[in-house]
N, C-alpha and C positions, 0 to 999 in steps of 0.2 A: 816888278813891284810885288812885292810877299804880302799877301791878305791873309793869310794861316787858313786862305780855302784849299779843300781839296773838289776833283773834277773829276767827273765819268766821262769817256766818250762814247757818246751814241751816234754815230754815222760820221759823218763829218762834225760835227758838233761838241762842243765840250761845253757839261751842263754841271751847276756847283752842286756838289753832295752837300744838301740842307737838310737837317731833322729837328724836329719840337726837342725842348729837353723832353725828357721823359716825364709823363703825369704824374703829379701829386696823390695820395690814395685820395681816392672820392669820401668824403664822411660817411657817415652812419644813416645819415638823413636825406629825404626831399626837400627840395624847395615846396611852398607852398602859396596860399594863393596872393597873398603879396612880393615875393619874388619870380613867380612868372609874372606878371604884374610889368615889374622893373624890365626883364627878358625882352617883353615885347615892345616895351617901351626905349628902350639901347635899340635893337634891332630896328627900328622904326625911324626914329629919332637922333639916336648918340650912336651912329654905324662905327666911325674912329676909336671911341669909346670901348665899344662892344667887341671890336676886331681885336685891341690893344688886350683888354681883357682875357680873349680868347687865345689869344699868342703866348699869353704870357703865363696861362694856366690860371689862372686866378678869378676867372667868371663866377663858379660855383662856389666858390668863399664869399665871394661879393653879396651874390644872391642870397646867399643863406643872413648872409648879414643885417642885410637890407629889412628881410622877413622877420628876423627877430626882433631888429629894430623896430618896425611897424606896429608888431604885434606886442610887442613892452609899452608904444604910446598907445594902443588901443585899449589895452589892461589899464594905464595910467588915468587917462582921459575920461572914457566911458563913466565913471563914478563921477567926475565933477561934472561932467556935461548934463547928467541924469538929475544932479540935483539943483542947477541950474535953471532945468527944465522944470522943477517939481515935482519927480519922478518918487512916489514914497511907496513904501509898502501900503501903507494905507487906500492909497490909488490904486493899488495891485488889487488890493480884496473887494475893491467897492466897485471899480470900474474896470477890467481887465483889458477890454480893446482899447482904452486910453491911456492905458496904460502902456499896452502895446507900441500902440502908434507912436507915442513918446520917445520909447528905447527905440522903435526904426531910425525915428528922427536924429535923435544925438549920434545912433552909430553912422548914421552918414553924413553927419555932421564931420565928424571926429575921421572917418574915411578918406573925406573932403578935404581935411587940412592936411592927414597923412599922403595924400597922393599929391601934392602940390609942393608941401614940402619936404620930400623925401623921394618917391617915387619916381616922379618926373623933373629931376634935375640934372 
C-alpha cells in the first residue's frame, strides 16, 4: 500500500519521517491581554481546537485576531455604554469618583459581553 510516507529505521522498528510545514514568519506584534485571554481559554476548554490550531500554524493569527477584535468592540462600545450610564464631562468636573466608578462599570460591562461573546467560544 503507497501512503507517499517515507520511514527511518531505529532498531528493529520502522518510524514515519513526520515534520510541521515549516512556520509562517511570526508578525511584528504581541498578542495582548485579550488574546492570552483566548490562549488560555483553547487550552483549558477547546483542547481540539487549540491542537488543530497549533498543527496547522495558525494559533498566533488567530490570537492576534481575536485581540483586535476585542479591542475594536471595546473602542466601539465603551462611548455608548458611558452614555447610557450618564457618563458627562460635566460629571467628570463636579464628581470625579463618580465618575470613575461609572467608566469601571461600563468597561466591565462591555468586558463581560466581549468575553462571552467572543472569547469563550
Amino acid at each position: 500500500m503507497e501512503n507517499g510516507l517515507t520511514y527511518i529505521r531505529v532498531g528493529d522498528y520502522y518510524i514515519p519521517n513526520l515534520a510541521l510545514d515549516p512556520e509562517p514568519e511570526k508578525p511584528a506584534r504581541d498578542i495582548d491581554k485579550y488574546g492570552r485571554m483566548r490562549l488560555t481559554y483553547l487550552k483549558q476548554h477547546r483542547r481540539k481546537l487549540y491542537r488543530e490550531l497549533v498543527d496547522t500554524g495558525k494559533l498566533q493569527a488567530h490570537l492576534l485576531d481575536i485581540n483586535d477584535t476585542a479591542n475594536e468592540w471595546l473602542d466601539r462600545m465603551m462611548p455608548q455604554m458611558a452614555t447610557a450610564a450618564g457618563v458627562t464631562e460635566e460629571l467628570k468636573a463636579r464628581d470625579q469618583m463618580a465618575w470613575v466608578g461609572l467608566m469601571n462599570c461600563c468597561k466591565a460591562q462591555v468586558e463581560e459581553i466581549t468575553f462571552a461573546e467572543l472569547i469563550m467560544i
